[in-house]
N, C-alpha and C positions, 0 to 999 in steps of 0.2 A: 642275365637280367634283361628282361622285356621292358621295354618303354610306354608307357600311356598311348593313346591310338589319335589325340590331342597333340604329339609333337613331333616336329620332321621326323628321327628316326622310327618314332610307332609307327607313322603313316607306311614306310614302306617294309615294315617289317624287321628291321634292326633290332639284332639283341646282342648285348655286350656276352662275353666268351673270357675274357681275363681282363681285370682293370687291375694291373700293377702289382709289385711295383716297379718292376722294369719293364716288362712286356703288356701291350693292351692288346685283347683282339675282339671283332665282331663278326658275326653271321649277315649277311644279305640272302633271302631267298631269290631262290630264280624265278621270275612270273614274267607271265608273256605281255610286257608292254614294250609298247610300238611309239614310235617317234609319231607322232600326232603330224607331220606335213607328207612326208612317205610312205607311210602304215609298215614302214620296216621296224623288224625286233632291235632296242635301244641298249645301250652299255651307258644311256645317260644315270640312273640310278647310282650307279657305282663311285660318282663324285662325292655323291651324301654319304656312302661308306667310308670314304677317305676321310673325308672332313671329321669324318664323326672320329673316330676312331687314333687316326694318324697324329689330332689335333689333343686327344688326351697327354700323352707324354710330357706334352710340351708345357697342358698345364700344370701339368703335375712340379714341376721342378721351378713354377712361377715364385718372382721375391713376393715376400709376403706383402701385401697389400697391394698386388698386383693380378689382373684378368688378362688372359689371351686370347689377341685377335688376329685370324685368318692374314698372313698378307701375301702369300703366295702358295698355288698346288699345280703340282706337275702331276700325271698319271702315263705308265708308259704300259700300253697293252703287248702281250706275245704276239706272234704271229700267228694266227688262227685263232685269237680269243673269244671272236665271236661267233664264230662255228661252235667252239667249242659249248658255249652257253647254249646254241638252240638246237643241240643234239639231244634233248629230252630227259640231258640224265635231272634228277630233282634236288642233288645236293647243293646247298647252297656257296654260296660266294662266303670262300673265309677270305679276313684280312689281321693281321698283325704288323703292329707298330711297334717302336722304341726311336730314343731320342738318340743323333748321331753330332759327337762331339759336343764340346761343350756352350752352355749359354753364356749370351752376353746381352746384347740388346736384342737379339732375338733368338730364339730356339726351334732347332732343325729336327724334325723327326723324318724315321725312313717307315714304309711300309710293305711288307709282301702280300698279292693277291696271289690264290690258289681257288681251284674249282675241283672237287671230286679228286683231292693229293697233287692236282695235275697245276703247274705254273701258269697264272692267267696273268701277272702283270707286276710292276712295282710303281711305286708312289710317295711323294713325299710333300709335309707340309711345312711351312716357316711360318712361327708365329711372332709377334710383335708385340712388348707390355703396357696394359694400359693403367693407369689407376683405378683402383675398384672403387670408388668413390661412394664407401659405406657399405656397398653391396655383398652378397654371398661368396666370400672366393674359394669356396671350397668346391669339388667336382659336383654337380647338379645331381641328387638323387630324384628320381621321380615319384610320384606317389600315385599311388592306384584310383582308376575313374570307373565310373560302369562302361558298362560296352559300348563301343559304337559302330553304327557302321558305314565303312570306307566306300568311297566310289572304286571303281577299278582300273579305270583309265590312266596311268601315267602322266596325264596334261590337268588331271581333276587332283590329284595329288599333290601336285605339284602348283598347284592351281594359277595354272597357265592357258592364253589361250591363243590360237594362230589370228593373226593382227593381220599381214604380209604374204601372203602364201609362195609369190614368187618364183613362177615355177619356172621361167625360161630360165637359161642358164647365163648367169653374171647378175642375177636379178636377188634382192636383197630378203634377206626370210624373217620376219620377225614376230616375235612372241613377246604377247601383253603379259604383266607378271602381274596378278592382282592383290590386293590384299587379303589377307585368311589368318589368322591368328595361329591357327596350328602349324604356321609355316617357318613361323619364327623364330629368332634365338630367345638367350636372358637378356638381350641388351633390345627386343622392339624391332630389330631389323631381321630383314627375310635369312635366315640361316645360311652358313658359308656351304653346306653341301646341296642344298636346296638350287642355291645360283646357279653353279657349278653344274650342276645337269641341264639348268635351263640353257647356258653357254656351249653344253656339250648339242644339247636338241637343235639350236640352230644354225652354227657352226655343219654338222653332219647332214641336215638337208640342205645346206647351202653349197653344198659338195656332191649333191645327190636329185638332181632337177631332171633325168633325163632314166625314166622307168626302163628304158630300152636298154642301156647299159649294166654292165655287171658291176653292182655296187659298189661304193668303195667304202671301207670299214675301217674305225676310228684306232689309229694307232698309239696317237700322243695329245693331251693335253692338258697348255699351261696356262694358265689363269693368274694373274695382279689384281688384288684386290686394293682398290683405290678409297673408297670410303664405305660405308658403311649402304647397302642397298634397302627402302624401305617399299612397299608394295602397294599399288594403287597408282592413283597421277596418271604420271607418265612414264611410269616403270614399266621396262620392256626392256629384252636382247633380239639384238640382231646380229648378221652376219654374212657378210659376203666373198665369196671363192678370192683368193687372189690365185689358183691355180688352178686346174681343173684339167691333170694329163689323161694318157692312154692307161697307165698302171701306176699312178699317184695326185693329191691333191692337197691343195694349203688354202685355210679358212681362216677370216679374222672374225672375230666375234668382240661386240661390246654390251656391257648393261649398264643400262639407264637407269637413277631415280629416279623416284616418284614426282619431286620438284626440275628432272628434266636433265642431270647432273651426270657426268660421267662417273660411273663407281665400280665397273672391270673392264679389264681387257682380256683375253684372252687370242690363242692360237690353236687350231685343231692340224694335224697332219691324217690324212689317210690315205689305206692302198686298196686298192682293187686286189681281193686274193681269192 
């Protein structure tokens, strides 16, 4: 099932592949966007796959009259996962989830990424229950728009734009989050997979300031979702190196609301491979 072109997952091409009831999975295609500070090819996309996707399970087994919200994602990539994406093959990025163990106050799901059969990574997301306070609590069907059409740029998408460029090294990278309606969830704030890449984009150029060196590419990252992110203000993420070796590197990333508020934190690790 394809998504309207109106909502984060349409935007980047997301289509659900089995919705339950044990197992949920989606397609991400492979397209050539680049991290908008580097112009290097990104694996930020693949947060909004998780989100999307990992985060089903979890609703699924929600008490009744209860909604789920994002409050932590991990994603751990193979070694070579980002080779493996810009070796031209055109299959897309599968991902499958199911929920591990049982709920309580909150619900754990696990997910596999795979590329072309081959293992690209695994992931997992914890949700938290909120009251659904009237609203739809049933999984969101979409419904069909006319056509539109998308920019192509990964920062246009995402509709993000470099605020900080920050290019010496230790110097801070940060990306304005703006508002876009198609960016958002059912609850008004900018979508948990949407963040999630903007945290992955500055985090990785903030680990990647020095063109002359052999990149370093994104291994792990874990994201706290603090409150809810809304777009415009002074909504932004940034992030800067707390390491920056020969053959590794650790990046802390935060995003800001729009009233100026802390609402994630985040950790990036990468290697040089």
């Amino acid at each position: 099932m394809s998504y309207p072109l109106n909502t984060p997952t349409g935007r980047l091409g997301i289509h659900d592949v089995e919705r339950g009831p044990t197992t949920y999975s989606a397609a991400l295609p492979v397209a050539a966007w680049r991290n908008p500070f580097t112009g290097a090819p990104s694996l930020a996309a693949v947060g909004t796959l998780v989100d999307h996707i990992a985060g089903y399970p979890n609703h699924a087994r929600r008490p009744e009259g209860r909604w789920t919200v994002t409050s932590e994602l991990t994603i751990e990539f193979c070694p070579g996962a980002h080779h493996l994406l810009t070796a031209g093959h055109s299959a897309p990025i599968m991902a499958s989830s199911r929920t591990l163990g049982s709920a309580g106050a909150t619900s754990l799901s696990v997910c596999d990424l795979t590329h072309d059969g081959l293992p690209l990574g695994h992931a997992t997301v914890r949700s938290f229950y909120v009251d659904a306070a009237g609203g739809d609590v049933q999984l969101p069907i979409p419904t069909p728009e006319p056509d539109t059409t998308l920019p192509t740029e990964l920062s246009e998408l995402l509709a993000v734009e470099v605020a900080e460029a920050g290019g010496e090294a230790g110097a801070t990278r940060v990306l304005r989050q703006h508002a876009h309606p198609a960016i958002n969830n059912h609850l008004g704030a900018v979508h948990g997979g949407i963040v999630a890449a903007g945290l992955e984009l500055v985090a990785a150029a903030a680990l990647n300031t020095d063109p002359a060196q052999r990149p370093m590419h994104t291994a792990s990252l874990r994201i706290n979702y603090l409150r809810r992110l809304v777009g415009g203000g002074q909504a932004h993420y940034r992030a800067t190196a707390l390491h920056a070796g020969r053959s590794s590197g650790l990046a802390e990333a935060q995003g800001v609301d729009a009233d100026g508020r802390l609402a994630l934190t985040a950790r990036l690790t990468a290697y040089r491979d």
